[in-house]
C-alpha positions in Angstrom: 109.3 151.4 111.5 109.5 151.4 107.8 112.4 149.1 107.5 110.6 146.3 109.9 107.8 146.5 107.5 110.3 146.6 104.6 111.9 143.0 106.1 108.7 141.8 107.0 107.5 142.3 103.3 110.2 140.6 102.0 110.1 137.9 104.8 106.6 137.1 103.2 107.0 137.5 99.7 110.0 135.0 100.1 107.8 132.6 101.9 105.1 133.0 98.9 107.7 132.4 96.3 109.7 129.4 97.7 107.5 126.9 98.0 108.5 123.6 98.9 107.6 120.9 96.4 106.0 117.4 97.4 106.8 113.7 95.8 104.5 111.9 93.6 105.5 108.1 92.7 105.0 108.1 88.6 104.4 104.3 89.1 103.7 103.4 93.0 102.7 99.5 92.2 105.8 99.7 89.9 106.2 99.9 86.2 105.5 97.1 83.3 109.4 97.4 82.3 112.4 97.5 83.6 115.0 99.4 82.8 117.7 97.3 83.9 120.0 99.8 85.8 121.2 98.1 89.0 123.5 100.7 90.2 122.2 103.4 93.0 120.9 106.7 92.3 123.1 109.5 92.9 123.7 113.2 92.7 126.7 114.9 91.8 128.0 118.2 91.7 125.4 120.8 90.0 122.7 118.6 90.9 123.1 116.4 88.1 121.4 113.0 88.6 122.9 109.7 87.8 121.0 106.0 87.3 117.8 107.3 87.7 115.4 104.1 87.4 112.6 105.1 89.5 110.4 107.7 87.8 108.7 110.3 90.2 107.4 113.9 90.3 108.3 116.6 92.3 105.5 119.0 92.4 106.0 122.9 92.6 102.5 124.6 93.2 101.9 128.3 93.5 100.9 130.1 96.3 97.0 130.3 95.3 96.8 133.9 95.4 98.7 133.9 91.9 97.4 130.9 90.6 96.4 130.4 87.3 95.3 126.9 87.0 98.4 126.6 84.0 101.2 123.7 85.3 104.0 122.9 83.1 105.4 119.3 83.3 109.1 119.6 83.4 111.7 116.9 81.7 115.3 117.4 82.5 118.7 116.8 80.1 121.5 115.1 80.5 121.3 113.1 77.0 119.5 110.6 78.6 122.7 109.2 80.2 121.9 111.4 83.4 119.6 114.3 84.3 120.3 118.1 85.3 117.7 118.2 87.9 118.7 121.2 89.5 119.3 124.0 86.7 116.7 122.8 84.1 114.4 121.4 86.5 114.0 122.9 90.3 115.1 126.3 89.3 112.6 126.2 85.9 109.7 124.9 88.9 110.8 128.1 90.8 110.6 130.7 88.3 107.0 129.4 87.2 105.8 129.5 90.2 106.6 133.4 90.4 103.6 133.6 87.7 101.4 131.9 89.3 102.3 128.6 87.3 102.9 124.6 89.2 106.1 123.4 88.1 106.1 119.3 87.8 109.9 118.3 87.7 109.3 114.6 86.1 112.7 112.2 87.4 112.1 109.8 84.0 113.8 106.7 84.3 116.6 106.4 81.7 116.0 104.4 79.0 119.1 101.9 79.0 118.3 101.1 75.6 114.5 101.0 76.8 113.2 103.6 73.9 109.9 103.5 75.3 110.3 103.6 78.7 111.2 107.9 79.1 107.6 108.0 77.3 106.1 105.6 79.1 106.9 107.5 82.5 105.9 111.2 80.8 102.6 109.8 79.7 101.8 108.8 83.1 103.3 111.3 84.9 100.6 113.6 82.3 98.0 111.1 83.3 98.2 111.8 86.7 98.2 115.6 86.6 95.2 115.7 84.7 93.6 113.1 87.2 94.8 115.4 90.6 94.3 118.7 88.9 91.2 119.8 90.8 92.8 118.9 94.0 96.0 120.8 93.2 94.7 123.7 91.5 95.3 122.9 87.9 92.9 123.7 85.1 92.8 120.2 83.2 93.0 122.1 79.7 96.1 124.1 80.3 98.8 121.1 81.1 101.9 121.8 78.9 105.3 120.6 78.6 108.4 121.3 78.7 112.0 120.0 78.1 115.6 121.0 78.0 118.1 119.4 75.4 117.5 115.0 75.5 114.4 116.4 78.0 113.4 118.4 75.0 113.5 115.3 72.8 111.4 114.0 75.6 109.2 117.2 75.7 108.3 116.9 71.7 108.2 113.0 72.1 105.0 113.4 74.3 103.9 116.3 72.4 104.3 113.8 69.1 103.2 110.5 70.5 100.4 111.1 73.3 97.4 109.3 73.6 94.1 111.6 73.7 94.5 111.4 77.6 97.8 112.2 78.4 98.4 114.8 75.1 100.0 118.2 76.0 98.1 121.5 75.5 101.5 123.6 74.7 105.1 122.6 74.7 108.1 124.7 75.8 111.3 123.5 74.5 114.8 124.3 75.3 117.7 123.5 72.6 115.8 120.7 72.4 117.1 117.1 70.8 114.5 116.7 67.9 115.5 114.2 64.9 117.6 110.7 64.9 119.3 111.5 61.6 122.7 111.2 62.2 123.2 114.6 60.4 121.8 116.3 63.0 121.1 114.4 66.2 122.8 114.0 69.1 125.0 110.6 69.1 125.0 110.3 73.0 121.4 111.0 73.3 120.3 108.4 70.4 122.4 106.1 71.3 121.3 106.2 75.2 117.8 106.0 73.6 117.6 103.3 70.9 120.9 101.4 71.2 124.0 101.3 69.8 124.0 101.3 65.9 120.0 101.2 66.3 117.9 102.9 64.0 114.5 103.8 64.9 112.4 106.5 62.2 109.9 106.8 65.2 111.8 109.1 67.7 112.3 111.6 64.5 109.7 113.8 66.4 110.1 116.1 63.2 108.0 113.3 61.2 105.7 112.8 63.7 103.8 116.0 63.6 100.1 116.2 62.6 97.3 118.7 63.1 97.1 117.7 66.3 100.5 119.1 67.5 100.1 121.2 70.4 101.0 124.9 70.0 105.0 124.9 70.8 107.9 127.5 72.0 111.3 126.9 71.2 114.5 128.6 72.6 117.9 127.9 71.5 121.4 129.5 70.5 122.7 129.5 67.3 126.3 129.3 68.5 125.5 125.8 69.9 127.9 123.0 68.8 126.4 120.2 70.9 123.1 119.9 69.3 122.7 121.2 66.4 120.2 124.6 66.0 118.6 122.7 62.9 116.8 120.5 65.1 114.4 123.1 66.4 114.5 125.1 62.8 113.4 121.9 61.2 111.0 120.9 64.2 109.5 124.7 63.7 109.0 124.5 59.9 107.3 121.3 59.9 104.7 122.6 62.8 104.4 125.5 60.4 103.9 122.9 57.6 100.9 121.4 59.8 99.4 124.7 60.4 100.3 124.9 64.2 100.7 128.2 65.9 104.7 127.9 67.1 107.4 130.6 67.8 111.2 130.4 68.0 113.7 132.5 69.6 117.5 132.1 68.6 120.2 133.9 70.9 123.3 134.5 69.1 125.5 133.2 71.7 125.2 130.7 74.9 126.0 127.5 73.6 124.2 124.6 75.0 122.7 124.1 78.5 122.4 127.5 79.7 119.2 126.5 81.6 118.4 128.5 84.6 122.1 129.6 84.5 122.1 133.1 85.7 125.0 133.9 83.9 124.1 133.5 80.3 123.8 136.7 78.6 120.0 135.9 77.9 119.2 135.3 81.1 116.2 137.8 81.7 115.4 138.1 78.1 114.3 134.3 77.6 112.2 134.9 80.8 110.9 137.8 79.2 110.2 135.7 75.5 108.5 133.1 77.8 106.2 134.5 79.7 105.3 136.5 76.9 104.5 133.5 74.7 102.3 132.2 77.4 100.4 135.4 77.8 99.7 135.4 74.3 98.3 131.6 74.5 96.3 133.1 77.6 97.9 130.8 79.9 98.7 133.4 83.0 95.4 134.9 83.4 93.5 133.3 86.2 
């Protein structure tokens, strides 16, 4: 008998952790601009997502025995050129939800050239949490977000540039993209952003932080050659600078875009780092 009850325990504790997330249109009478990308959307292998100009959510709430009312809105990499839905965006939505926290994957259009239109699309997408929170479970003052690589650029752009409304309460970010100087950005990503040869002071999330500047977690290796690990060392100074209450955790290996891969070495530790940051910012107690 004890093995039945054995299967049937993991039976439900499956079914509470693998929840099945719904679609939310970001813009459902459409959006003031156009990004200008004709081609069809499409995924390809490792759930990486190509053309993407329709922004939408997909939502990832807790089973509301666990929940704690904290959601984290989720922006995918990809340098803005595509976006790695699946490991830095459905398997991030999965782990959260283990803690009792919604995951909100945000599909951003790309910009094309549009700089303003992956803002534009987080913004809302944060506008729209806050406005179905009570109906989902969400405590309006515990909305963070969070970003991986040109998502992290993202991720700090919102946490840099919101409006009262739609501003953050935390950030998370992940190797993140942080300046436009050509010393230490990534060319693919600026360029997919501004334009080719464009410069544009304004996306330097490093010289847009004020006292304002939600508290912020940043995870990165050191060993990473595709964006560079002074991004988030300068990102971090200058929050310290501002008096905001910021951690940072450098691996010494993993590269770039180790995600939800389970085979980087830091796999369970980043978990670990996480989760622990957010219980310090009491965000996982109901």
């Amino acid at each position: 008998m004890k093995w039945i009850f054995s299967i049937m325990a993991l039976f439900f504790s499956t079914m509470i952790f693998s929840q099945t997330p719904f679609t939310v249109p970001v813009w459902p009478n459409g959006p003031k601009e156009s990004n200008n990308i004709s081609a069809p959307e499409e995924t390809i292998d490792g759930g990486r997502l190509l053309n993407s100009h329709t922004a939408e959510m997909y939502v990832y709430l807790p089973d509301k025995k666990i929940n704690t009312g904290t959601a984290v809105l989720i922006c995918p990499g990809g340098g803005y050129a595509l976006q790695a839905m699946q490991h830095e965006g459905h398997d991030f939505a999965k782990l959260l939800n283990q803690k009792g926290v919604a995951g909100i994957i945000l599909k951003y259009r790309l910009p094309n050239g549009h700089c303003n239109i992956p803002l534009d699309d987080a913004k809302e997408a944060m506008n729209i949490i806050r406005q179905k929170s009570s109906e989902w479970g969400i405590n309006p003052n515990r909305i963070g977000v969070s970003g991986f690589s040109a998502g992290g650029h993202l991720a700090s752009t919102l946490g840099t540039h919101f409006d009262p409304q739609n501003r953050p309460d935390f950030m998370i970010l992940f190797y993140p993209v942080i300046s436009m100087d050509n010393k230490l950005t990534h060319k693919g990503s600026k360029e997919n952003l501004l334009g080719k040869g464009v410069e544009n002071d304004n996306f330097s999330n490093e010289k847009q932080i004020s006292k304002t500047t939600p508290p912020t977690l940043l995870l990165l290796s050191d060993d990473d050659k595709s964006v560079l690990p002074e991004n988030s060392t300068l990102f971090y100074n200058k929050l310290k600078e501002n008096g905001i209450d910021a951690s940072m955790y450098i691996f010494p290996s993993g590269g770039h875009g180790w995600g939800c891969h389970k085979d980087f070495a830091y796999y369970q530790i980043w978990q670990d780092l996480l989760f622990d940051w957010m219980n310090h910012q009491k965000l996982l107690n109901k």
